[in-house]
C-alpha positions in Angstrom: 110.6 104.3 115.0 114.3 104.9 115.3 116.9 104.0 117.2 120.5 105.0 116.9 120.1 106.7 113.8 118.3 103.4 111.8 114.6 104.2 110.8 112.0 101.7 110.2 109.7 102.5 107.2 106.2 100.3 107.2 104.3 99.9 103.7 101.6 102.6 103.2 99.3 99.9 101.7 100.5 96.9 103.4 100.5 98.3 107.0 98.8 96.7 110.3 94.7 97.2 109.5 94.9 97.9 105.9 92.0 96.7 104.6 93.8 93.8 101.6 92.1 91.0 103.4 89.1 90.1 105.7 92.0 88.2 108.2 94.4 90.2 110.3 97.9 89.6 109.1 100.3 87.2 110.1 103.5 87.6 109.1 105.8 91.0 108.6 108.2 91.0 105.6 111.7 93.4 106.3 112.9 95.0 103.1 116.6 95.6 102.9 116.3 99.0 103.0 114.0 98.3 106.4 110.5 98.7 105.4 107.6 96.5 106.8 105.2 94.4 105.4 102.3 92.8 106.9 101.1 90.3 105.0 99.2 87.1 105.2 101.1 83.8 104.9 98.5 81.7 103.1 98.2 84.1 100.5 102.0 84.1 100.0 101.8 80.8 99.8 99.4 80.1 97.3 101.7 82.1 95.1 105.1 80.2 96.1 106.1 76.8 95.0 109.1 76.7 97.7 107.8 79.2 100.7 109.4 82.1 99.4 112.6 80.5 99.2 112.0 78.3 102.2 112.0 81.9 104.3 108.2 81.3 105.1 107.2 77.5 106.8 103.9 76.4 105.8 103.8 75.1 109.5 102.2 77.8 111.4 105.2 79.6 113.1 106.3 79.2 116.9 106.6 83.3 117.2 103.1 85.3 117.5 104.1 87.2 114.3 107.1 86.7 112.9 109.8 88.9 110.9 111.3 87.5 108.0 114.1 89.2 106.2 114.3 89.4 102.3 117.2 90.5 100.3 114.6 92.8 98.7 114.0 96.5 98.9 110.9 98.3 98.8 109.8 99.2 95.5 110.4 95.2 94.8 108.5 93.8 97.2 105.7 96.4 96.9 105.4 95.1 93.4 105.6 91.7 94.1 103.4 91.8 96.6 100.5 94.0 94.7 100.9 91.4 92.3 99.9 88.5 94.7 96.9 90.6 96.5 
């Protein structure tokens, strides 16, 4: 995906269908450096005492599937999130 010169990475392992969890995903995660995560919000969290932050509502969102941004890149967030899964 590109546009303008920007490219859009998504997560080899946490990509739309990857086979982490019997549910589809819910949310997608944006890295700083613009990679995707799809990801499933109860699992996050289980693992979060504050909703990431307060970035994810433990309301079920008004948007389909929703983007949230992190002030994370990549090779973070991969980490963080193997750890979870």
């Amino acid at each position: 995906m590109s546009e303008r010169g920007s490219q859009i990475s998504v997560s080899t392992v946490f990509h739309p269908g990857a086979d982490i969890d019997p549910f589809p995903s819910d949310l997608s995660l944006s890295t700083s450096d613009s990679t995707l995560f799809f990801v499933h919000t109860y699992r996050l969290l289980a693992y979060s005492v504050n909703g990431f932050n307060s970035l994810i509502p433990d309301t079920p969102p008004v948007v389909d599937h929703p983007v949230v941004f992190l002030p994370l890149n990549a090779t973070v967030l991969n980490i963080l999130l193997h750890t979870i899964y």
